[in-house]
C-alpha positions as CSV (number, residue, x, y, z in Angstrom):
1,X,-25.9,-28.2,-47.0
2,X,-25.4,-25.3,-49.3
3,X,-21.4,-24.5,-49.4
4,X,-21.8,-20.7,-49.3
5,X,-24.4,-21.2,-46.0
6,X,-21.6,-23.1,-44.5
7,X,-19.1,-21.1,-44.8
8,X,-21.0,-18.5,-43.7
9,X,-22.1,-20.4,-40.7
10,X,-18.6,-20.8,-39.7
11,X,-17.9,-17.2,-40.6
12,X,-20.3,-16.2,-37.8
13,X,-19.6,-19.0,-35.1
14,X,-15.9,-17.7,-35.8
15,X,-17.0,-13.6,-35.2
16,X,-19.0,-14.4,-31.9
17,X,-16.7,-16.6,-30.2
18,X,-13.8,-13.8,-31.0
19,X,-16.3,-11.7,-29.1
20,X,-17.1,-13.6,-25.9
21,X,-15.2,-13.1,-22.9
22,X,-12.3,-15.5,-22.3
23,X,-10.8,-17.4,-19.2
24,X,-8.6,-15.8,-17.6
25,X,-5.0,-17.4,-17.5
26,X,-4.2,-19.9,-14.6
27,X,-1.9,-17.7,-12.5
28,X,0.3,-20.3,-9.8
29,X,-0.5,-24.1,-9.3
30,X,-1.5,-25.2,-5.7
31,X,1.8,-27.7,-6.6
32,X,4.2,-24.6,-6.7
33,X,3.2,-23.3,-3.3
34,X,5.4,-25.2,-0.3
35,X,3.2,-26.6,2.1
36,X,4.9,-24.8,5.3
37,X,7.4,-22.1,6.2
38,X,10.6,-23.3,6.9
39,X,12.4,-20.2,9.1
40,X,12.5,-20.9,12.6
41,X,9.9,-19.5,14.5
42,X,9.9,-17.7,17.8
43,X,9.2,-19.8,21.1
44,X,5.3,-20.4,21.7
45,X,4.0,-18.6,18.5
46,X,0.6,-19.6,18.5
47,X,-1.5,-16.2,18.0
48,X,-2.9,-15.6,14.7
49,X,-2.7,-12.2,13.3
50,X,-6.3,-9.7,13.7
51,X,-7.0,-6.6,12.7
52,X,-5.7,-4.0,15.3
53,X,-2.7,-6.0,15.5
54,X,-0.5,-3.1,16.9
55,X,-2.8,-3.8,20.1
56,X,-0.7,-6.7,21.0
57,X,2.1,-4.7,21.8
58,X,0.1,-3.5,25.2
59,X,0.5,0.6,24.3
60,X,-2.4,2.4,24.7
61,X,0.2,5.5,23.0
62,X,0.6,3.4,20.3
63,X,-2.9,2.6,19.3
64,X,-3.7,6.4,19.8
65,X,-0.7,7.0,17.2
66,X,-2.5,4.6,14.9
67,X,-5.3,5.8,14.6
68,X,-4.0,9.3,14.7
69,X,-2.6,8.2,11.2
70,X,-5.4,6.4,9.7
71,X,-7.6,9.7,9.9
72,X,-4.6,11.8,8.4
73,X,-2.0,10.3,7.3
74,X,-1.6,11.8,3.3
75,X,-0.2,8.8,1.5
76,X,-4.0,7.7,2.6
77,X,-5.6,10.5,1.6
78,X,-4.1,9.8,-2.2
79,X,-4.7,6.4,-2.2
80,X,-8.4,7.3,-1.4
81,X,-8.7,10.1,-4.1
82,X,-7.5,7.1,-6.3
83,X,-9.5,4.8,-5.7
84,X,-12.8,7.5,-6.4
85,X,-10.5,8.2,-9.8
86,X,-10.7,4.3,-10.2
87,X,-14.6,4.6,-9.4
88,X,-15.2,7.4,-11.8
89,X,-13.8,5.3,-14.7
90,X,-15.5,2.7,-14.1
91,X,-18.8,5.1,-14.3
92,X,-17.7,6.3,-17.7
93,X,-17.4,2.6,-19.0
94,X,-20.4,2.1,-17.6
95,X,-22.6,5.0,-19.5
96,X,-21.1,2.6,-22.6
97,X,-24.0,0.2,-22.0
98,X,-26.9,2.6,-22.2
99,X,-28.4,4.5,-24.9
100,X,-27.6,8.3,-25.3
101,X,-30.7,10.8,-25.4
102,X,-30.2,14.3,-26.3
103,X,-32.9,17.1,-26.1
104,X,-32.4,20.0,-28.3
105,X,-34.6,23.4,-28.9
106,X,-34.1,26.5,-30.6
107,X,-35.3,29.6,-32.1
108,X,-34.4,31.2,-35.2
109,X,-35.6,34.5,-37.1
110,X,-35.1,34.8,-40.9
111,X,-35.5,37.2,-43.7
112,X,-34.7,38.5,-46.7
113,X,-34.4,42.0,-48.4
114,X,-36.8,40.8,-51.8
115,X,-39.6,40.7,-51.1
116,X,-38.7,42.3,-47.5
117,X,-40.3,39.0,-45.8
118,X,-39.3,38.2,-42.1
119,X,-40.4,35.3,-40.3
120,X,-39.4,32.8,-37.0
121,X,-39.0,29.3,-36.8
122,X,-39.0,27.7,-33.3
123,X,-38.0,24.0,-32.9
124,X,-37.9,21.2,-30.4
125,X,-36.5,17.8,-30.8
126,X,-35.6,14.5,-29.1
127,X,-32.9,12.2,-30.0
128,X,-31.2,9.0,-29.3
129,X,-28.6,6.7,-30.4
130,X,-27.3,3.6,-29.2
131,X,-24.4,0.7,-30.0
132,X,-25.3,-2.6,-29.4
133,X,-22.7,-4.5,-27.4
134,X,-23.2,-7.6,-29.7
135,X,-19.6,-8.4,-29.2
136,X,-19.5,-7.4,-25.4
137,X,-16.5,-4.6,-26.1
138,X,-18.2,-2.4,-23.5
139,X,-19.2,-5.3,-20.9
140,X,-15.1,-6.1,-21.7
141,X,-14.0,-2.0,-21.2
142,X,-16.6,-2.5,-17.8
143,X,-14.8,-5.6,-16.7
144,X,-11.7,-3.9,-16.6
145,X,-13.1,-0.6,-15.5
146,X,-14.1,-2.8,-12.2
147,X,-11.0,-4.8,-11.8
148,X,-9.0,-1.6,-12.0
149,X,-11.0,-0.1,-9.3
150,X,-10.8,-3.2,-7.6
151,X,-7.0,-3.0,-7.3
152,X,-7.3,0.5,-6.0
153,X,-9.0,-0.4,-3.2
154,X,-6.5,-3.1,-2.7
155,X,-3.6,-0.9,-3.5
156,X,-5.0,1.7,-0.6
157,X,-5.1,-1.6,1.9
158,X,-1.7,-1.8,0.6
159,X,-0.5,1.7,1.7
160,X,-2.8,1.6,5.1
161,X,-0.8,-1.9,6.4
162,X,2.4,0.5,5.5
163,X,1.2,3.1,6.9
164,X,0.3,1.1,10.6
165,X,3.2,-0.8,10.1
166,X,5.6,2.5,9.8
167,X,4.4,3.9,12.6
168,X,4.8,1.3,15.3
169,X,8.6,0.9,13.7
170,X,9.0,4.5,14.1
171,X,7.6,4.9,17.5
172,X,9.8,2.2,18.6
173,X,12.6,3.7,17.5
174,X,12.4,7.1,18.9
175,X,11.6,5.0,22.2
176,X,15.0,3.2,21.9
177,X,16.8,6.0,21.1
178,X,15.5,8.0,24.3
179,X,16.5,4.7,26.2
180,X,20.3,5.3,24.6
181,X,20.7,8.4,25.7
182,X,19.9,8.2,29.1
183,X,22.2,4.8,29.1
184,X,24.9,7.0,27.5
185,X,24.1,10.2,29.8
186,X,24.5,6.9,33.2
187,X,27.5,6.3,31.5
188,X,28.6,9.8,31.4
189,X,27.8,10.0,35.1
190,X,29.7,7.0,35.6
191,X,33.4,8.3,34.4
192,X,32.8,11.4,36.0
193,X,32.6,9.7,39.4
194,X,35.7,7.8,38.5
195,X,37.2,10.9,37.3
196,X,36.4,12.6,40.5
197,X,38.0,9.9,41.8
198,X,40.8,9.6,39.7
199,X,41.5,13.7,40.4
200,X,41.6,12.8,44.2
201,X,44.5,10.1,43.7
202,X,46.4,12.3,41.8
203,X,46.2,15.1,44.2
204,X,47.1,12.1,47.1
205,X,50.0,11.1,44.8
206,X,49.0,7.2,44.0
207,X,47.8,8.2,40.5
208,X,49.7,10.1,37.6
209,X,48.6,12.6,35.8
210,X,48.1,10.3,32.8
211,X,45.6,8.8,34.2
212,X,43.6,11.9,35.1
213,X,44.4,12.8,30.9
214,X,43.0,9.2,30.3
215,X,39.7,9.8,32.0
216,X,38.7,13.6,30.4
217,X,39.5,12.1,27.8
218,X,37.0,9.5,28.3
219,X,34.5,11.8,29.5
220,X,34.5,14.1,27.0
221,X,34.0,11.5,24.2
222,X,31.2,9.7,26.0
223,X,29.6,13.7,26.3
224,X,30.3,13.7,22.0
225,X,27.7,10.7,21.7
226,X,24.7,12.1,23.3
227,X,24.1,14.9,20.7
228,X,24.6,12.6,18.0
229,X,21.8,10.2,19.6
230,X,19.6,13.3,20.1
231,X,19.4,14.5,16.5
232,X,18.6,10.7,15.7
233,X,15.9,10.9,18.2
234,X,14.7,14.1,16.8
235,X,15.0,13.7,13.1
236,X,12.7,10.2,13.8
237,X,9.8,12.0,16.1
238,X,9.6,14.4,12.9
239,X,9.5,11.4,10.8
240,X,6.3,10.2,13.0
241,X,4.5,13.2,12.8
242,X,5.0,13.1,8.9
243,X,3.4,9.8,9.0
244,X,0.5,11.8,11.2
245,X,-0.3,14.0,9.0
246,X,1.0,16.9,11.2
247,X,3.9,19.3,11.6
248,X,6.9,18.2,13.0
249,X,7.3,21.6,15.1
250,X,6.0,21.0,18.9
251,X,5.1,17.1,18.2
252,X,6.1,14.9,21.3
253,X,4.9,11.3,22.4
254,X,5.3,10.9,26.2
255,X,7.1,7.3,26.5
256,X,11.1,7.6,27.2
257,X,11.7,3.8,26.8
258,X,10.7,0.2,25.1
259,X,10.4,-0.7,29.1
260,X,7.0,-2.7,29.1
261,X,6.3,-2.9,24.9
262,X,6.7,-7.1,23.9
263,X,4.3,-8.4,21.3
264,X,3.3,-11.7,21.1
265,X,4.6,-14.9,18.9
266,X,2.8,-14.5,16.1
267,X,1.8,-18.4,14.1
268,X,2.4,-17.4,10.3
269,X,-0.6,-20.3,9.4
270,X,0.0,-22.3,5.9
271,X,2.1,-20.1,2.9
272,X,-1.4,-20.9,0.3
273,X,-3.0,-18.7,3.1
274,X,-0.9,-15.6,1.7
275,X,-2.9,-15.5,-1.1
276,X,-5.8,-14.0,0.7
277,X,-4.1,-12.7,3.1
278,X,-2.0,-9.9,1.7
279,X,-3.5,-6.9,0.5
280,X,-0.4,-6.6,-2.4
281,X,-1.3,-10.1,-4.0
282,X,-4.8,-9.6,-4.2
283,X,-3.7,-5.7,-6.2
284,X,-1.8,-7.8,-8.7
285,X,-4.5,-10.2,-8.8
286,X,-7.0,-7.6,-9.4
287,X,-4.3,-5.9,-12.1
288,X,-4.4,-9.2,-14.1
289,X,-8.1,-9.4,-14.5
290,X,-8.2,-5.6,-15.6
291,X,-5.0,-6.6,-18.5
292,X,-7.5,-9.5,-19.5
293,X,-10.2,-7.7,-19.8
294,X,-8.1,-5.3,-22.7
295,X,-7.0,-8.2,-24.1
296,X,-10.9,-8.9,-24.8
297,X,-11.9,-6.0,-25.8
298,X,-8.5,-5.4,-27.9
299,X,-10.3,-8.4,-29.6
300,X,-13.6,-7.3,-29.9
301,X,-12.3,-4.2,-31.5
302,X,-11.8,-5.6,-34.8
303,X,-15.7,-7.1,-34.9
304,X,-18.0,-4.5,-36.8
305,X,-19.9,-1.9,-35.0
306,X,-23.6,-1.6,-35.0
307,X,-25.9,1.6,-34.3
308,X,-28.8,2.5,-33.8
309,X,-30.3,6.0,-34.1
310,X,-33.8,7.5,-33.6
311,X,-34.5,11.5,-33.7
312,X,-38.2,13.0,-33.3
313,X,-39.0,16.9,-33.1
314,X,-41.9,19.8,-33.9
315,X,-40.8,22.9,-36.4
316,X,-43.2,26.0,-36.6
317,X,-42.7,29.3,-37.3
318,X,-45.6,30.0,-34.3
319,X,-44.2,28.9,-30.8
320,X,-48.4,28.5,-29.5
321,X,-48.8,26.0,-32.5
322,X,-45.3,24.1,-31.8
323,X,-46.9,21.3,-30.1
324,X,-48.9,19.9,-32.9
325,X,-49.1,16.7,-35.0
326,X,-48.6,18.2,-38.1
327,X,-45.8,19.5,-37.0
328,X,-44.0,16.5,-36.3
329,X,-40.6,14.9,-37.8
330,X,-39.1,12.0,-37.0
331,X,-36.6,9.3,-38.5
332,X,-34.7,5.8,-37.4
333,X,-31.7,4.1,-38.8
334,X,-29.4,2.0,-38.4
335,X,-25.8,2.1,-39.0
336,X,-22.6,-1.0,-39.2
337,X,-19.3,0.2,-39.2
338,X,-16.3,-2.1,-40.2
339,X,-12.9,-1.2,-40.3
340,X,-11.0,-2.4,-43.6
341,X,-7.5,-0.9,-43.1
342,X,-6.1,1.1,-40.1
343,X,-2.4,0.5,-40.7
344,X,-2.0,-2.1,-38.6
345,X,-3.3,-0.1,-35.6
346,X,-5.5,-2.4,-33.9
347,X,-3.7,-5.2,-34.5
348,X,-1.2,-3.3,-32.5
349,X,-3.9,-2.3,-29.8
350,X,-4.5,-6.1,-29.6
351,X,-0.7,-7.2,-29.2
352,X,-0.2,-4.4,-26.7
353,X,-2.8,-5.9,-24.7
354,X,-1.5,-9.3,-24.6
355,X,2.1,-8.0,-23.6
356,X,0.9,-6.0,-20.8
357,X,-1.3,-9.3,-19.8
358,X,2.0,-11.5,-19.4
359,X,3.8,-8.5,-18.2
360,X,1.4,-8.6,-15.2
361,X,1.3,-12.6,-15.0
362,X,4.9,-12.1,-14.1
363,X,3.9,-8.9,-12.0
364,X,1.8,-11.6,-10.3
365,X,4.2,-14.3,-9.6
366,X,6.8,-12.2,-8.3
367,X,4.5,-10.9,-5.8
368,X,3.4,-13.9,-4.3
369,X,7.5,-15.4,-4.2
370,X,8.3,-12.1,-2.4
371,X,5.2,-12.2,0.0
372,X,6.7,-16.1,0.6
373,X,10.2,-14.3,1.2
374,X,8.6,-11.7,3.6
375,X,7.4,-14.1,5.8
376,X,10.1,-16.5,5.9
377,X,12.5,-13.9,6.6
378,X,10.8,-11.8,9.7
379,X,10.3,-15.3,10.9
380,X,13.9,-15.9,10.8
381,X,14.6,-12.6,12.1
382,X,12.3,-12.4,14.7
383,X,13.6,-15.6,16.2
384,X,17.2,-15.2,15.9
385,X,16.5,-11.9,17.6
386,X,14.9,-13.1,20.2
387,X,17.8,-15.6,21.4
388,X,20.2,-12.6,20.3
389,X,18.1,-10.1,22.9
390,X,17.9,-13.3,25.9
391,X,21.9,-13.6,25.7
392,X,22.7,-10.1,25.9
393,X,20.5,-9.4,28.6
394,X,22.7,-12.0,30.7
395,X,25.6,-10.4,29.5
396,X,24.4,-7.0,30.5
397,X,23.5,-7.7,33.8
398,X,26.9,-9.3,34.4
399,X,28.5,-6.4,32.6
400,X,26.6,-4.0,35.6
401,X,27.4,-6.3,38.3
402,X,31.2,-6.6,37.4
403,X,31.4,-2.7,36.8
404,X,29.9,-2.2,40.3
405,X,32.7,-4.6,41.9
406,X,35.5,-2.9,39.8
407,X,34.1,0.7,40.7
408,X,34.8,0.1,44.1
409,X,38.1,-2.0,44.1
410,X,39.3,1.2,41.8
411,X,38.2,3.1,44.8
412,X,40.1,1.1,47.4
413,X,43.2,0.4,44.8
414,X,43.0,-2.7,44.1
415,X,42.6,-2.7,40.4
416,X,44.0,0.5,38.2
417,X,42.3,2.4,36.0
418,X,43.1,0.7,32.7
419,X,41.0,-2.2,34.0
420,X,38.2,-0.4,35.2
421,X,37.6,1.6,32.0
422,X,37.3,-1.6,30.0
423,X,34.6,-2.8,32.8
424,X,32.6,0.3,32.1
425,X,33.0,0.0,28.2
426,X,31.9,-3.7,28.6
427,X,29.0,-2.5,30.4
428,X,27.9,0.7,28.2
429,X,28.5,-1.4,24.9
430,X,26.5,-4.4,26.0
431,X,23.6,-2.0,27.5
432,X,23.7,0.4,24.5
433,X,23.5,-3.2,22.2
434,X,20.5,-4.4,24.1
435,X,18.3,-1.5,23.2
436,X,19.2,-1.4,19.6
437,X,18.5,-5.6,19.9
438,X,15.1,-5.1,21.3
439,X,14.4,-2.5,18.8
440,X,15.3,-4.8,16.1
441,X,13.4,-7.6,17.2
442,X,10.4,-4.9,18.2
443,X,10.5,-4.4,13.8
444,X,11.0,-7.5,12.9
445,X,7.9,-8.2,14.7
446,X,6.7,-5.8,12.8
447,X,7.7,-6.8,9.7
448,X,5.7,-10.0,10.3
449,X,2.4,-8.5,10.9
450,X,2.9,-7.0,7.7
451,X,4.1,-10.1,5.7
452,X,1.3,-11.8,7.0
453,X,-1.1,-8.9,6.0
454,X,-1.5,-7.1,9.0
455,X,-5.0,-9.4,9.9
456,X,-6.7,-8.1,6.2
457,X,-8.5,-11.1,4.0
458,X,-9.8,-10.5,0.4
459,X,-13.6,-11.2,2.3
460,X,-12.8,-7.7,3.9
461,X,-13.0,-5.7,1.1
462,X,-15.1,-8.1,-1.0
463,X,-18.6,-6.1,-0.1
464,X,-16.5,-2.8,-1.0
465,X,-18.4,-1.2,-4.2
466,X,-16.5,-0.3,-7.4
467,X,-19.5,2.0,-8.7
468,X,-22.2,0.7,-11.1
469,X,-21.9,-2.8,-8.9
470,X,-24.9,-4.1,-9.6
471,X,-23.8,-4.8,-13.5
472,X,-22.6,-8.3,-12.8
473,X,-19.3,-9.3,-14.2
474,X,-18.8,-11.9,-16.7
475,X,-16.9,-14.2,-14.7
C-alpha cells in the first residue's frame, strides 16, 4: 500500500474516532455498595416507603398542608422556572442541528446629479447555510443540553421531597410546642394550688414564711417559661407559612398537640436501591453525563469545521417584473474552517472539561456515601428514639402518680414542702421531655422518608420531556 495513503488513512481513522461520542466513566462498583444497612431498625418496620408518604402519619391537616405547599411553596416555583431555563437551552443546542434560512427584501432608489438619472432597484432573496455535524460537536453540545435539563428536573424533585419533608417537621413542632405550654401552664396551676396551700399553713402557723418565699418563687419562674415557649411556637407557625407560600400575619393550623400523630416503621429495602431511589443521586448522575458530554465536544472542537451555503434572489429596478427568470441570481459554496493557533485556548477548553468531569465523579460519589449515611443514621435515630419515648412515658406516668400522692400528704402534713417541689419538678421535667422525645422521633421519621427518597424512583420522571425529546441521545 502506498505510504502517503496510509498515513492518510490513519490520519482520518484518528480525526473520526476523536469525534465520536465516548463511554461515559464507570461511576461506583456494585462491590463498593454494602449489601444491608446496619443501624438498628425500629420494631416491626415492614412498610415500604410510597408517594404521599406524609399520609402515614393519619393527619388529614397534614396532608392539606402538603399540598398547600406543593401548589405555592416558592423554592418550587424556582426550581420550576429552572428547569424551563434548562429546557430552553436545550432548544438552542438543538437549532445547532438544522440548517439556517434567511429571507431578505428590499427597496432602494438611486441617482445621480450627471446626467440627472434616477432610478429603483427592488430585491428579494432566499438564503441558507448549514454546518455539518461530521464530528457530532452539536449532537455532543445536545447531549449535554438534555442531561443538564435532565438534572433540573431532578434537582426540583430534590427541592419538592425538602419541601414535604420540612413541612411535616415543622408542623410537628409547632404541635409539640403547643403541647409544652399547656404542660407548663398544668404545672403553673399546680404550684399555685400548693401555694394556696402553702399560704394557708402559714397563716395556721405550721409553715414559715420561707416556705411561702420558696413557692412564689417557684410560681413566678414556672410563669417566665411559658412566653419563652410561645414565641418558639410562634416564630415556627411563621416558619410554616413561609414554606406555604403565604404571609405569616393571621396564619393558624387548628391541632394543639402530637396526641394521635405515629407513622409507621418504615423497611429501608437494600442500600444499591438508593441509587434509584433518591432524587439527589440521580441530579449528580444526570450532572456527570452533561460534564461528559463537554468533554466530547471540548474534543470535537479542535476537528475542522465544514459549511455549507446556498443564496438565491430576483433584482429589478420594476417591482411588476421582479418575479422573473431573467432576473434571477443564485450561488452555492462550501466552506472548511481549521484552527492553526489559538494560544492554547482550546486545549484549555478541553482540560477545563475534563477537570469539571472528575470534579463531578467525585460530586457523584460523595452523594451516594452521604445518601448511605442518611439512611443509616435516621434508622439509628428513629429506633433509639423510640425506646427513648417507651421509657419515659413510664417514667411520666409514675412521675404523675407520685406527684398526686405527695400533693395530698403535703396537704395533710406528712411530707414538707421541700419534698413535694422535687415531686412536681420530676413530674414537669419528665412530661416536658416526653414531648420534645416524641417530636424528635416524629423528625427522625421524617428524616427517613427523605433518605429513602420520599417514595420517588428514576422511572417517575423518566417519561418527563427535556424539549426536542424526540432527537435520540447517543447513548
Amino acid at each position: 500500500m502506498n505510504p502517503i495513503f496510509r498515513a492518510a488513512s490513519v490520519v482520518v481513522l484518528v480525526l473520526v474516532t476523536a469525534g465520536c461520542s465516548t463511554t461515559p466513566p464507570v461511576l461506583m462498583k456494585s462491590e463498593e455498595l454494602p449489601k444491608a444497612f446496619t443501624a438498628p431498625m425500629a420494631q416491626g418496620a415492614q412498610q415500604p416507603v410510597t408517594m404521599g408518604w406524609w399520609k402515614d402519619y393519619a393527619s388529614p391537616e397534614l396532608s392539606s398542608l402538603v399540598e398547600t405547599a406543593q401548589a405555592g411553596n416558592l423554592d418550587l416555583a424556582a426550581a420550576a422556572a429552572r428547569v424551563q431555563q434548562a429546557q430552553a437551552q436545550t432548544g438552542i443546542a438543538t437549532s445547532a442541528l438544522f440548517p439556517s434560512i434567511d429571507l431578505s427584501a428590499g427597496a432602494k432608489r438611486e441617482g445621480s446629479k450627471v446626467p440627472g438619472t434616477t432610478f429603483n432597484t427592488f430585491g428579494a432573496s432566499l438564503g441558507a447555510s448549514y454546518e455539518l455535524d461530521f464530528w457530532g460537536l452539536a449532537q455532543d453540545n445536545l447531549r449535554a443540553a438534555r442531561s443538564s435539563a435532565r438534572a433540573a428536573i431532578y434537582a426540583q424533585n430534590v427541592v419538592q421531597l425538602t419541601t414535604d419533608a420540612s413541612v411535616a417537621s415543622t408542623y410537628f413542632a409547632v404541635l409539640a410546642l403547643r403541647e409544652r405550654i399547656a404542660i407548663a401552664k398544668k404545672n403553673v396551676e399546680a404550684a399555685k394550688r400548693i401555694l394556696a396551700v402553702t399560704k394557708a399553713k402559714v397563716v395556721n402557723g405550721l409553715s414559715s414564711n420561707l416556705d411561702l418565699a420558696q413557692q412564689n418563687a417557684l410560681v413566678a419562674g414556672q410563669e417566665a417559661q411559658i412566653p419563652a415557649l410561645e414565641e418558639q411556637e410562634r416564630e415556627m407557625r411563621y416558619a410554616l407559612a413561609i414554606l406555604l407560600g403565604r404571609a405569616p400575619e393571621g396564619f393558624d393550623v387548628a391541632a394543639r398537640s402530637l396526641e394521635g400523630i405515629s407513622a409507621a416503621a418504615i423497611a429501608p429495602g437494600l442500600p444499591s436501591s438508593l441509587l434509584q431511589q433518591r432524587p439527589d443521586i440521580a441530579e449528580a448522575d444526570a450532572t456527570l453525563l452533561a460534564a461528559h458530554a463537554n468533554v466530547d465536544a471540548a474534543r470535537a472542537a479542535f476537528l475542522p469545521a465544514i459549511g455549507l451555503t446556498g443564496n438565491g434572489g430576483y433584482s429589478a429596478t420594476v417591482i411588476s417584473s421582479l418575479i422573473n427568470p431573467s432576473n434571477l441570481a443564485w450561488d452555492v459554496g462550501s466552506s472548511l474552517l481549521q484552527t492553526i493557533f489559538d494560544g492554547g485556548r482550546l486545549t484549555s477548553q478541553r482540560d477545563l472539561a475534563v477537570a469539571q468531569e472528575k470534579e463531578m465523579i467525585t460530586g457523584y460519589r460523595k452523594t451516594v456515601l452521604s445518601a448511605l449515611s442518611d439512611v443509616e443514621s435516621a434508622l439509628g435515630s428513629s429506633a433509639s428514639l423510640a425506646d427513648q419515648e417507651r421509657l419515659t412515658t413510664k417514667q411520666a406516668a409514675s412521675a404523675n402518680e407520685a406527684f398526686l400522692i405527695s400533693e395530698v400528704q403535703y396537704r395533710e402534713g406528712v411530707i414538707d414542702l421541700l419534698t413535694l417541689l422535687q415531686v412536681q419538678q420530676t413530674l414537669f421535667s419528665s412530661q416536658d421531655q416526653l414531648v420534645q422525645i416524641k417530636l424528635a422521633r416524629l423528625q427522625a421519621d421524617v428524616g427517613l422518608y427523605r433518605a429513602l427518597g420520599g417514595g420517588w424512583t428514576v422511572a417517575a420522571d423518566a417519561g418527563k420531556p427535556t424539549r426536542n425529546s424526540f432527537m435520540p441521545l447517543p447513548y
